[in-house]
Residue, then its C-alpha position, 0 to 999 in steps of 0.5 A: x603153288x596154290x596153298x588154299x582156297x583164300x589164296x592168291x599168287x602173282x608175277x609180273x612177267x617181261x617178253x621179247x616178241x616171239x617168245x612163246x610158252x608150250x602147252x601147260x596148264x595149272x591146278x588154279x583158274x589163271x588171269x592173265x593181265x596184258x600190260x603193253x603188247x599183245x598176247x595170243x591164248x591158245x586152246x584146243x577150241x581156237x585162239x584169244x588175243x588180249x590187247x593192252x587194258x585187257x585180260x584173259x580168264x584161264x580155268x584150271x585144267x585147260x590146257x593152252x599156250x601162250x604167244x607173243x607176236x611183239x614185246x609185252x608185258x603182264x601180270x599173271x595171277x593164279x587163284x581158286x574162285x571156290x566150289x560150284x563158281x561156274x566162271x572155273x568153268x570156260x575161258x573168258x575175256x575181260x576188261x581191266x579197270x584201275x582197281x583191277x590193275x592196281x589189285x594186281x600191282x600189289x598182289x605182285x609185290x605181297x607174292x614176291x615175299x612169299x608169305x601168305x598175307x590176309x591182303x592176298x586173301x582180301x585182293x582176291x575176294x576184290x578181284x573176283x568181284x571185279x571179275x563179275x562187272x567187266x566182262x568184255x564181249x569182245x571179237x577177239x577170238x577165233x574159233x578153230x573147229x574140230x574136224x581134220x579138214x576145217x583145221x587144215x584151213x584155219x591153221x593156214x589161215x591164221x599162219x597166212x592171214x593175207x592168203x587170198x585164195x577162195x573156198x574154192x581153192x582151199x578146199x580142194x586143197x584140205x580134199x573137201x568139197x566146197x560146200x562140205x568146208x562151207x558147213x564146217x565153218x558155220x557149224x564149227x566156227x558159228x560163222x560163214x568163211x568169209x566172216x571168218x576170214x574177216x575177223x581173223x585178218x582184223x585181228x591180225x590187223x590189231x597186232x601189226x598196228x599196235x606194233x606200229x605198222x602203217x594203215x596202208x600197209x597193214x592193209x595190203x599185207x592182209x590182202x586188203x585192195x585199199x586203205x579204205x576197203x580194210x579200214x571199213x572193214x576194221x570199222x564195222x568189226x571193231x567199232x573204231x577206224x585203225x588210227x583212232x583204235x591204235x592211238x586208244x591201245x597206245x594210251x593205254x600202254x602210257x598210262x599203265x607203266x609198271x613199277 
């Protein structure tokens, strides 16, 4: 528990892939720090996915869950940022430098003595700064929209991300017309539905291959026709090709270990 403004708290946790946490929320803004694996962040307004050299900001109030699609490791650390700091205010993803890692190393090892420490105070005031140089402008997040009909979608989607069927088809099935879903998504997801299907496959994608899925199959899992055809798509949206981003996570895991 969160005792004072300068205060700051932090565990190092281990899951099994599968594991998942119900919606929760806490008094303090939270920072979740993905080790090795990956986890999803879910809110009301869609979901996050951090990969590992990554972290995801969680303001205090905001209720999410947390899932594990494979085993992972992480540091969460609760903290207040002080009154008036927007940056309480909406989550946020960023990327984890060396010293932010390391910050969060020692915080671990500070908290588990459960005693208030001026390094705990010193760590947070380094993290915060941290925080304001490496935030992330990632595409790691999924938009889920607000009305009953789109989410009957997107909620399928993200269970089936290979699901082929069209606009068409899924509309008729949420008991919507084609151009009224077609709306919803670019006025409640900021993107038409095929860019949004897009994205959330390449996310998909992200998680089967840093689990160590094949490109190939990966790709026709998602309802990719060809290796190729997913792999310029994964290229446009990530910025690497699958192989070459996957060896970049993996090494990333390697050299994080934690003690």
């Amino acid at each position: 528990m969160i005792k004072s403004e300068a205060s700051l708290y932090a565990v190092k946790y281990n899951h099994l892939s599968g594991h998942h946490i119900t919606d929760h929320c806490h008094e303090e803004a939270q920072l979740t720090i993905a080790v090795s694996g990956t986890v999803r962040v879910q809110t009301e307004s869609g979901w996050w996915l951090a990969l590992p050299g990554m972290a995801i900001l969680i303001p205090p109030g905001v209720i999410h869950r947390a899932v594990y699609p494979q085993q992972a490791e992480l540091i969460n650390l609760h903290f207040n940022f002080g009154a008036g700091n927007s940056r309480e205010q909406q989550l946020e993803m960023f990327t984890v430098s060396t010293l932010m890692l390391e910050l969060a190393r020692e915080a671990c090892l500070l908290s588990f003595t459960n005693v208030e420490s001026p390094e705990l105070s010193l760590i947070r005031q380094l993290m915060i700064c941290q925080l304001e140089k490496n935030v992330s402008q990632s595409n790691f997040f999924i938009p889920e929209g607000q009305d009953k009909r789109l989410r009957f979608i997107t909620q399928k989607l993200k269970n089936t991300p290979g699901c082929t069927d069209t606009l068409s088809e899924l509309a008729e099935q949420s008991c919507a017309s084609q151009r009224t879903i077609a709306r919803l998504f670019l006025n409640e997801t900021g993107m038409t539905f095929l860019v949004w299907r897009e994205r959330l496959r390449i996310i998909a994608a992200v998680e089967k291959l840093i689990a160590g899925e094949s490109v190939l199959g990966t790709a026709l899992d998602l309802g990719y026709q060809s290796a190729s055809s997913f792999t310029t798509a994964f290229t446009r949206i990530v910025g690497d090709p699958p192989r070459k981003y996957t060896r970049r996570c993996k090494s990333i895991m390697f050299d994080c270990p934690m003690t």
